[in-house]
VMD Tcl script that draws the C-alpha trace (Angstrom):
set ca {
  {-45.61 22.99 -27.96}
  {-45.16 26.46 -28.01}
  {-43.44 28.20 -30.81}
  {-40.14 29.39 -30.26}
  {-38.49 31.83 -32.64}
  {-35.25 31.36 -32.24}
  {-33.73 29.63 -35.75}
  {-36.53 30.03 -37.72}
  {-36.78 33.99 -37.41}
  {-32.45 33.61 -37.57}
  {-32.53 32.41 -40.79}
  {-35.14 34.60 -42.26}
  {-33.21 37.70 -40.87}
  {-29.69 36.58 -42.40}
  {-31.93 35.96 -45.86}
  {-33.47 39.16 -45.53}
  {-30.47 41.35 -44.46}
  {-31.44 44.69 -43.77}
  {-34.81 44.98 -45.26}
  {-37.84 44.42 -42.78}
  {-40.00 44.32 -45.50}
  {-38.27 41.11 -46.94}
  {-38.32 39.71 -43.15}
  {-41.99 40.01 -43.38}
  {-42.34 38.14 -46.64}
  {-40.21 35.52 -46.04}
  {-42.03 34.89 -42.65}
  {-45.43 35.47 -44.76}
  {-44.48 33.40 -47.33}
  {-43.38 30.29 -44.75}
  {-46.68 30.40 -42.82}
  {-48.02 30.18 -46.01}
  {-46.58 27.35 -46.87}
  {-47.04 25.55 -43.72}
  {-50.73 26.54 -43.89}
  {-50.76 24.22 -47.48}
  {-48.87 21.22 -45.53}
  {-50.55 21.29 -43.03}
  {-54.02 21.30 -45.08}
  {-52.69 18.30 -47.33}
  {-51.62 16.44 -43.92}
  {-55.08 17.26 -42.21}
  {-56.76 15.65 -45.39}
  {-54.25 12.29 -45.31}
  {-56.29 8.96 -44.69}
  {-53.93 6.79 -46.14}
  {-50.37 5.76 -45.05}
  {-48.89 6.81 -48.41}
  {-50.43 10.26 -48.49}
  {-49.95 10.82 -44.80}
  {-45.93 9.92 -45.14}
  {-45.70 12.26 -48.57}
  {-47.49 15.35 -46.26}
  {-45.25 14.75 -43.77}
  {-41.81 15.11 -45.73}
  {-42.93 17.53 -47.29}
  {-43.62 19.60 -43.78}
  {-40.19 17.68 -42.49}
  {-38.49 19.42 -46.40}
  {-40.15 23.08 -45.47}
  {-38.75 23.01 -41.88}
  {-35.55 21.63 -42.54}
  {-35.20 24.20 -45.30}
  {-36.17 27.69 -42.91}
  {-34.22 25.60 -39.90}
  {-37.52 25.28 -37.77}
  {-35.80 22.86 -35.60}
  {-39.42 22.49 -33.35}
  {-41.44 21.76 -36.34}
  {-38.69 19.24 -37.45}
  {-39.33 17.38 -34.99}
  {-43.10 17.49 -34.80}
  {-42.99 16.23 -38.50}
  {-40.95 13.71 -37.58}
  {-43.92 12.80 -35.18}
  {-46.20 12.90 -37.74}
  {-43.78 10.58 -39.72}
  {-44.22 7.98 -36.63}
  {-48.19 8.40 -36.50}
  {-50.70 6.77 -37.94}
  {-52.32 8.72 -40.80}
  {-54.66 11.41 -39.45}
  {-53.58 10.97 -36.11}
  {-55.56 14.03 -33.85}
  {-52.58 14.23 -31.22}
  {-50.03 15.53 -34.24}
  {-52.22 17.53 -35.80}
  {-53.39 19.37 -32.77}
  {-49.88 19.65 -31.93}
  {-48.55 21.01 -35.54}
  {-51.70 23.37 -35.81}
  {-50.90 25.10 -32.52}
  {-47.16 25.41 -34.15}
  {-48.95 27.01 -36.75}
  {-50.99 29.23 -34.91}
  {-48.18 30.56 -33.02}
  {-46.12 31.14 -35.31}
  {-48.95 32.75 -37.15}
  {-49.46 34.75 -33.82}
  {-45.73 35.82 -33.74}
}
mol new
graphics top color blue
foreach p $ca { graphics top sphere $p radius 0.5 }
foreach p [lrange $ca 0 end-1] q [lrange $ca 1 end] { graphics top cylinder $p $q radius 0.2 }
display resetview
């Protein structure tokens, strides 16, 4: 899935305003945190941990409007704990976005 701005970048620009330099933290600061998730998710074996990663990506999406990444943790939520398919999937999110 390839990484669409669109929402995301939307919402970061409104929060911003007119300060590029805020834009740029904001969008540092998410791929930040989406870095941590998805380290914590990565290192899930159990179903408990695994669920607890993924709201937590679900809570940081929903909360920049990442409406793609919404729906990939709502894969993850579906998946069996550690499963390679998501996490391929959510760290080429990441890595686009990273990219972008």
């Amino acid at each position: 899935m390839a990484y669409h701005a669109g929402d995301l970048d939307a919402t970061l620009a409104a929060a911003a305003g007119e300060d590029p330099a805020l834009f740029h933290e904001l969008r540092a600061a998410f791929e930040e945190s989406l870095a941590r998730q998805l380290d914590l998710l990565g290192r899930a074996r159990c179903d408990g941990n695994w669920h607890v990663a993924a709201m937590r990506l679900k809570g940081l999406a929903a909360s920049f409007h990442a409406d793609p990444l919404i729906d990939l943790a709502d894969e993850a939520l579906d998946a069996a704990p550690g499963d390679p398919v998501v996490l391929r999937k959510l760290r080429r999110f990441h890595t686009d976005f990273a990219a972008g």
